[in-house]
C-alpha positions in Angstrom: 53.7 110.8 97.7 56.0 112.6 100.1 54.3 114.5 102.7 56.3 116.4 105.3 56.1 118.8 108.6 53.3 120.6 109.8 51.5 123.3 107.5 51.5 126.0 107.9 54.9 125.9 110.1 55.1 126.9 113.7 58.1 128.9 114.9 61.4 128.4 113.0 63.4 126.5 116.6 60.8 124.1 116.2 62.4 122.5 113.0 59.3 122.8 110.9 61.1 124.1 107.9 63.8 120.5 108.2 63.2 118.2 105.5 63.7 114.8 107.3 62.8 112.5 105.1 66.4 112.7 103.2 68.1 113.2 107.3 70.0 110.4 108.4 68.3 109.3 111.7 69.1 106.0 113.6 66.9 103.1 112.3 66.4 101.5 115.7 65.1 98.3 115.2 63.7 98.2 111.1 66.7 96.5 110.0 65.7 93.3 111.7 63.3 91.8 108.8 66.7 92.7 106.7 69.0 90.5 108.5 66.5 87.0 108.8 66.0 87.7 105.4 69.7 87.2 105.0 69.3 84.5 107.2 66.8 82.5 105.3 68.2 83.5 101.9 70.9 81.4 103.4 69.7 79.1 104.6 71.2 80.0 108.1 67.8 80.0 110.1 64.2 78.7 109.3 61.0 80.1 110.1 59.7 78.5 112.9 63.4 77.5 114.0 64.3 78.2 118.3 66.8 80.4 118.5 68.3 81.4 121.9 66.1 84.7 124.0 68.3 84.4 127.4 70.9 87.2 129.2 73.9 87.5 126.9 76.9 89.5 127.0 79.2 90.5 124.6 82.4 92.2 126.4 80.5 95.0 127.7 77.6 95.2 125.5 74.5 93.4 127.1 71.5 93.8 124.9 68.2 93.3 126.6 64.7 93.0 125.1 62.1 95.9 125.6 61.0 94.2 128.4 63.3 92.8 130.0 62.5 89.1 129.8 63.3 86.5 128.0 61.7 83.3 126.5 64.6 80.8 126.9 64.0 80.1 122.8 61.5 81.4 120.7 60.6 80.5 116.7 62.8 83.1 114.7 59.5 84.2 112.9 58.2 85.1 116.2 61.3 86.4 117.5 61.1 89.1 114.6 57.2 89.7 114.7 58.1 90.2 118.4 60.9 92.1 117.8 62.8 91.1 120.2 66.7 92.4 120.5 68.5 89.5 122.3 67.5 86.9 119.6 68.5 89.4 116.8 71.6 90.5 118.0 73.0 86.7 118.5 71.8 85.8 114.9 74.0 89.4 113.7 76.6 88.1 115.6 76.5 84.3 114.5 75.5 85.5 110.2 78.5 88.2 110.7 78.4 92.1 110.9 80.6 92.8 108.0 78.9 90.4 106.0 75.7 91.8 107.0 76.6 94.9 106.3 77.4 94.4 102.7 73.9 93.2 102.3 72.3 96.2 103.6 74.4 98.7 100.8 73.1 96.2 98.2 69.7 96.6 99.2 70.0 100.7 98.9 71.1 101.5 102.1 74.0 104.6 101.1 74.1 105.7 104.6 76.4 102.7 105.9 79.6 104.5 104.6 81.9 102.8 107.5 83.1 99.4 108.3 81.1 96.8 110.1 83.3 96.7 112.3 82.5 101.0 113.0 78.5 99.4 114.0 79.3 96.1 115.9 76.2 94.2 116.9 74.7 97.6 118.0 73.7 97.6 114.1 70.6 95.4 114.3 69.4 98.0 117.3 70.0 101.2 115.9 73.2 101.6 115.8 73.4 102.5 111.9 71.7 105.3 110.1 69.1 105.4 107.5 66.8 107.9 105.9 63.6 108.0 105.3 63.7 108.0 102.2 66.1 104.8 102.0 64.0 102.7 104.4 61.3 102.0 102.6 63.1 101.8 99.5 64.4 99.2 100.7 60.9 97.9 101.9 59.5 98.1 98.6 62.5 96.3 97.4 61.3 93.1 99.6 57.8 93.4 98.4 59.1 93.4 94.8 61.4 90.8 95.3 58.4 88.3 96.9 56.7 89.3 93.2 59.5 88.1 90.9 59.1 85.4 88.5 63.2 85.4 87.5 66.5 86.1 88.7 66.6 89.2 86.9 63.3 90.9 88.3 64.9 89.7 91.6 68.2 91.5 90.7 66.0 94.4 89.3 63.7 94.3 92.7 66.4 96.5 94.8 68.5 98.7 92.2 64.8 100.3 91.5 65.1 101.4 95.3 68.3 102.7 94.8 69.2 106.1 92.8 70.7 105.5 89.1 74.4 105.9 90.1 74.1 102.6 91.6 72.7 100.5 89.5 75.2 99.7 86.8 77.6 98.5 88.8 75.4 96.4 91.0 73.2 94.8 88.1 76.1 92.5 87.5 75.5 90.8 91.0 73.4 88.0 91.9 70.1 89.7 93.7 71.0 90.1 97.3 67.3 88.5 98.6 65.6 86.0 96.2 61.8 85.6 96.1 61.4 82.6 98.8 63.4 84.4 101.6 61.9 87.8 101.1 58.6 86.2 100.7 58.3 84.4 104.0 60.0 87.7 105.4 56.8 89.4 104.5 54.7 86.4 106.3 56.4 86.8 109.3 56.1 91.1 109.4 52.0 90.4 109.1 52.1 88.9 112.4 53.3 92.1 114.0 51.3 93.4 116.6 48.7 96.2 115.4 48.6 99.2 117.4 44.7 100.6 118.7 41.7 99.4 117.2 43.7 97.5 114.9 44.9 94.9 117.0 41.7 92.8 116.5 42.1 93.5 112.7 42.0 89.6 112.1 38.3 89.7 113.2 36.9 92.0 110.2 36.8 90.5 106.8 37.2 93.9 105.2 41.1 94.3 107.0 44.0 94.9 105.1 47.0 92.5 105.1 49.8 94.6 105.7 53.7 93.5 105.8 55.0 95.9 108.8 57.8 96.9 110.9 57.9 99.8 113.8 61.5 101.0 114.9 62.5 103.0 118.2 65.8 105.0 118.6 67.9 105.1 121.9 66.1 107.7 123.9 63.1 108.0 121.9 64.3 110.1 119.6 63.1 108.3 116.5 59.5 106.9 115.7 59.3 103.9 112.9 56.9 102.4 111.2 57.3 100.7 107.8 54.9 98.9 105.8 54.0 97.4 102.3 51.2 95.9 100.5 51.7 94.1 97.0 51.2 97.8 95.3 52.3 100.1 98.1 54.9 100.7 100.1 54.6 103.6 103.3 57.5 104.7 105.6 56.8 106.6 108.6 59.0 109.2 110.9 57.9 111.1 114.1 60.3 112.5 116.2 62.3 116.2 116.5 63.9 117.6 113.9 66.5 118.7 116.6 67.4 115.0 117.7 65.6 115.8 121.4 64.0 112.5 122.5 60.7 112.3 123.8 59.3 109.8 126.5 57.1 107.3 124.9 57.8 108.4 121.7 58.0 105.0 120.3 57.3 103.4 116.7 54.6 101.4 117.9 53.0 104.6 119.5 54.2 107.5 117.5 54.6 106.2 114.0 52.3 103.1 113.2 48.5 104.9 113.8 49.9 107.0 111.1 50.6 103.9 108.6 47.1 102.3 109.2 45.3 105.8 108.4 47.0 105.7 105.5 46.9 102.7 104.9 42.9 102.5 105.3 42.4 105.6 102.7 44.1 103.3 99.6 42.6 101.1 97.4 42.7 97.7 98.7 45.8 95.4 96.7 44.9 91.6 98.3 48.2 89.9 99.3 51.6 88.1 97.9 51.0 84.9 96.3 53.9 82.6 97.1 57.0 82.5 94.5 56.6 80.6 91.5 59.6 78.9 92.0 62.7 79.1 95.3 60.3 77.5 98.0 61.2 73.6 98.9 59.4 71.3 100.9 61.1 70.4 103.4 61.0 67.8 107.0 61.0 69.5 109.9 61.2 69.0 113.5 57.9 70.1 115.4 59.3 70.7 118.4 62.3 72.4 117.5 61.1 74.0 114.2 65.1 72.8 112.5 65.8 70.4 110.0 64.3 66.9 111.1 67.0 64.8 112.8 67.1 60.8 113.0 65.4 61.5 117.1 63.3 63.8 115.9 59.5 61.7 116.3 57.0 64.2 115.6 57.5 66.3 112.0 56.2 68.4 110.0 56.4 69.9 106.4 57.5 73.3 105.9 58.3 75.6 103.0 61.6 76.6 102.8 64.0 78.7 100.7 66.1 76.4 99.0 69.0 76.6 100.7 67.1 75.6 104.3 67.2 72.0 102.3 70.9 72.1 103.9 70.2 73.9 106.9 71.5 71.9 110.1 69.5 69.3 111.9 68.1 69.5 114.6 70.0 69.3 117.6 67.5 69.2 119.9 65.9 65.8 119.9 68.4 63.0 121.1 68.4 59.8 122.9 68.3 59.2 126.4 69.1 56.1 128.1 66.9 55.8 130.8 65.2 53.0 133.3 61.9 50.8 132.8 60.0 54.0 134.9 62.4 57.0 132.9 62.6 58.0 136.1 66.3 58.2 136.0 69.3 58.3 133.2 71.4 55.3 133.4 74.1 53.7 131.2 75.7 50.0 130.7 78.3 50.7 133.9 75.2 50.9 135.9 72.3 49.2 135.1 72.0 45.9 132.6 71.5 46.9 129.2 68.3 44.4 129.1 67.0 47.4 131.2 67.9 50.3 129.6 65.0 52.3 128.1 66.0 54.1 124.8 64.0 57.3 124.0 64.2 60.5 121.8 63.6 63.7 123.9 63.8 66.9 123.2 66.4 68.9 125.6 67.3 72.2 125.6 70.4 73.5 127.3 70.2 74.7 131.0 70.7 77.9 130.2 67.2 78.0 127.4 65.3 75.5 129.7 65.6 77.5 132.5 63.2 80.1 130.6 61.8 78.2 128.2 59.7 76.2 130.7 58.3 79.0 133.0 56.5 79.4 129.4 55.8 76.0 128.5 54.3 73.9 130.6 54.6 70.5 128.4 58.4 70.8 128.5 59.8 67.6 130.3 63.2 68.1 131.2 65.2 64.6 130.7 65.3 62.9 133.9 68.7 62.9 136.7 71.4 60.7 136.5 70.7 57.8 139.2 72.9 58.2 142.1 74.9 55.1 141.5 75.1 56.1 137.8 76.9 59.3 138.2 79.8 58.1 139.9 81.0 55.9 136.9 80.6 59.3 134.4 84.3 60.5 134.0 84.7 64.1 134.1 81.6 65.0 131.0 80.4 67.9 131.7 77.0 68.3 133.8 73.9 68.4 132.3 72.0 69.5 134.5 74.3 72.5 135.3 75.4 75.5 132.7 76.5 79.0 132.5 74.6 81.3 131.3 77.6 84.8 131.6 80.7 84.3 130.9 81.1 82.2 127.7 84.6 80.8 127.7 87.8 82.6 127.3 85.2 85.8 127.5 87.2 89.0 128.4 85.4 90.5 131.8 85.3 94.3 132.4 85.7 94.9 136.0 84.0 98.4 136.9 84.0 101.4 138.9 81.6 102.7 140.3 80.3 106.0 140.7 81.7 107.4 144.0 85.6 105.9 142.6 84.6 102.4 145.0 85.6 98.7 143.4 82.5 97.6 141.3 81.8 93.8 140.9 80.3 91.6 138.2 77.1 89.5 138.8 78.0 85.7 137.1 75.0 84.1 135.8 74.3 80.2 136.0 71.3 77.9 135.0 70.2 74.1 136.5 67.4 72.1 135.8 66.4 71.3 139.5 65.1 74.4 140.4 66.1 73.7 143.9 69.4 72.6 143.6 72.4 74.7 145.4 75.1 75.7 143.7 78.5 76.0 145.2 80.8 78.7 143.5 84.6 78.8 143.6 86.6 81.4 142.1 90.4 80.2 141.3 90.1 77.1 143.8 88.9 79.3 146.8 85.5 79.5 147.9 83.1 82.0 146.7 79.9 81.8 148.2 76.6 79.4 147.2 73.2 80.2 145.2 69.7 78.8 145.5 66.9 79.0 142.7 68.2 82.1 141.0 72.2 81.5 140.9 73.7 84.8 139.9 76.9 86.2 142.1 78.5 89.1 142.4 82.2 89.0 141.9 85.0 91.1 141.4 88.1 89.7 140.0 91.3 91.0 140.0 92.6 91.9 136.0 94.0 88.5 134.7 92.9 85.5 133.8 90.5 83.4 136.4 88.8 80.0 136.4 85.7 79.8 137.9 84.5 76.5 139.0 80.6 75.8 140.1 79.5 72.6 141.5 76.0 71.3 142.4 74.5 68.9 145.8 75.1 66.0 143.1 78.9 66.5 142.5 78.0 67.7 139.1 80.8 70.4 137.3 81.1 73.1 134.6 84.1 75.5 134.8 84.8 78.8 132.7 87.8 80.6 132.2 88.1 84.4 131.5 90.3 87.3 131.7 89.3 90.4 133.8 90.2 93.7 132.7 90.1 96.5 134.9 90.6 97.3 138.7 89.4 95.2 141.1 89.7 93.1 144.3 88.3 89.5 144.5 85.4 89.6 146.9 81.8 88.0 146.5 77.9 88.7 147.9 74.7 87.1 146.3 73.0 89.8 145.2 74.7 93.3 144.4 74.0 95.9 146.8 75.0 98.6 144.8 74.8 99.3 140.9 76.9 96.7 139.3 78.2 96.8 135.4 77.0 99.7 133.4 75.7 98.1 130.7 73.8 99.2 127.1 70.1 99.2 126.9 68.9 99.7 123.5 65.1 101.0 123.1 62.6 98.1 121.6 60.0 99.0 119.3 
């Protein structure tokens, strides 16, 4: 079925008469089931895997979520049911662009007629087109591939969402998703929140089980929502024909009320039965959802693609030395090994904890270094202290502002003790010092820097980058005026 505009049309500047379906309209953020697809077929991520939701900058582009928090690390199937930007765009960026890219013209995509390269990690936000019509081709594609009981119905799955010209050249490849990756793909879009009366859909027996995605464009000028059922498969668009955007028009608002009418008049077609074959048991770590490591003390069993058999372990879950009382971390310079306490904990960087445990109540950071213990640690880095912005050897764009004035940079730290002051130095002079939130405001001059930050305990972390731009070194602890100009992508 292919239903368009408004009947009968309105006046001709209204864009009644456009076709959209075939127009090539940014896809906002329905590409993100695509990419941990990739990611699983991989064996790169694993469903209930942490992956990093903290401030992130790339050069100049700074993604933020919808909301503009962040979770410190959130299970990558929730991540995506959530769809949350910061966690997608630092899996694009670890999987690849170009690589990603390729995957998306396999699955029917035809739009993507430029490099990877031309996208960047704006890609998983919107920064591609699709149409219409392409979309949930490529949607159907997933829900055929979940169905397949070979290699070649796999194969077959996405050259039937693609037209005719395509196929023969692409049947000879291996099928970009198997059954196993694009089945727990589907798993993970059921748990995306229902819009209006459906959101308590769990509580009727007569609901449908619907596999979904919304999208929102950069300015609200696109409205997505995506959806399949073993049998069907319905794409939504709302939005101007003219490309004017439209506050609050989002997918979640706009498009997905649309999808569950339609999706309530059709016969009902039950759910996806796991794959026959391409899902592997598989030890995993409760805590952090990875591979289970040798530390890792409470596991669980978890269906896996095949490849997540060689997925990393978990990293997470190590051993701390600590006193009778873990009270405090110790080691054989400072305490008798007779006396040493050795336990598996689960630690997450600064940076993640720092988030992660406003959310979590039952985190336990590991405990301090004992005063006497410290002093006998030569030169490790803290770990207690991180940065959060810059990474090292990042490349820093210095701004100006508005009215032609030097703009500054805000630097962003994380430490454990919520307390704890942090004293910054910027190219041995310095800088200025930060208590519970530890973010300053600097402006470099263009070159390279190293910026040193030391805590109350003598504990260190240092980061070197180059600054690009105009500027003059000066420092406050919170901006006073508008800082970096950075890109906000809408949610969905």
């Amino acid at each position: 079925a292919y239903v368009g505009n408004h009947w009968p049309p309105g006046p001709e500047e209204q864009g009644e008469h456009v076709d959209v379906v075939p127009a090539r309209r940014s896809t906002g953020s329905v590409l993100k089931p695509l990419l941990y697809a990739s990611m699983l077929e991989a064996g790169e991520v694993l469903p209930r895997q942490l992956v990093a939701d903290v401030p992130t900058h790339i050069g100049a582009f700074h993604p933020e979520n919808f909301d503009r928090a962040y979770a410190g690390a959130v299970p990558a199937a929730q991540a995506l049911a959530r769809s949350l930007n910061v966690p997608a765009v630092r899996l694009l960026r670890a999987h690849g662009v170009e690589r990603f890219t390729a995957v998306l013209r396999r699955l029917g995509l035809r739009t993507l007629d430029r490099p990877g390269s031309h996208y960047g990690l704006a890609l998983i936000l919107g920064g591609a087109e699709g149409t219409l019509w392409d979309v949930t081709g490529v949607y159907a594609g997933l829900a055929r591939s979940a169905q397949a009981r070979t290699p070649d119905e796999a194969r077959a799955a996405f050259f039937e969402a693609t037209y005719r010209t395509t196929q023969r050249a692409a049947r000879a490849e291996s099928a970009p998703l198997g059954p196993a990756a694009s089945y727990l793909t589907l798993q993970a879009m059921l748990e995306v929140e229902r819009p209006g009366e459906e959101l308590a859909w769990r509580a009727f027996s007569s609901a449908r089980k619907v596999a979904w995605k919304t999208g929102t464009s950069y300015g609200f000028r696109d409205a997505w929502a995506v959806g399949v059922t073993p049998r069907v498969a319905i794409g939504v668009w709302a939005g101007n024909a003219s490309g004017e955007g439209r506050a609050g028009l989002t997918g979640h608002s706009a498009a997905a009320p649309i999808l569950f009418d339609l999706v309530g008049g059709l016969p009902a077609s039950g759910w996806f039965a796991p794959p026959e074959s391409g899902l592997e048991d598989v030890d995993v770590c409760a805590r952090s959802g990875m591979r289970a490591g040798a530390q890792c003390e409470t596991r669980r069993a978890e269906l896996v693609p095949k490849a997540g058999l060689d997925s990393a372990p978990c990293s997470f879950c190590r051993l701390v030395h600590a006193d009778a009382a873990l009270a405090w971390q110790v080691h054989a310079d400072c305490e008798p090994l007779g006396a040493i306490r050795a336990v598996s904990w689960f630690v997450l960087p600064p940076a993640l904890e720092t988030y992660y445990r406003r959310l979590h109540a039952d985190y336990r950071p590991p405990p301090p270094f004992r005063p006497d213990c410290r002093a006998a640690l030569s030169g490790a880095q803290s770990a207690s202290l991180s940065f959060v912005y810059p990474r090292e050897g990042a490349t820093v764009y210095v701004p100006v502002e508005m009215d032609g004035s030097l703009g500054r940079v805000v630097f962003d730290a994380a430490h454990r003790d919520a307390s704890a002051r942090v004293f910054w130095h910027l190219d041995d002079e310095y800088a200025g010092e930060t208590v519970e939130a530890h973010q300053l405001a600097l402006a470099p001059r263009p070159g390279r820097h190293r910026l040193v930050l030391v805590d109350e305990r003598g504990e260190t972390v240092e980061r070197r980058f180059t600054a690009i731009g105009r500027g003059a070194r000066s420092s406050a602890t919170l901006p006073s005026g508008p800082v970096v100009q950075l890109v906000r992508t809408a949610g969905s």
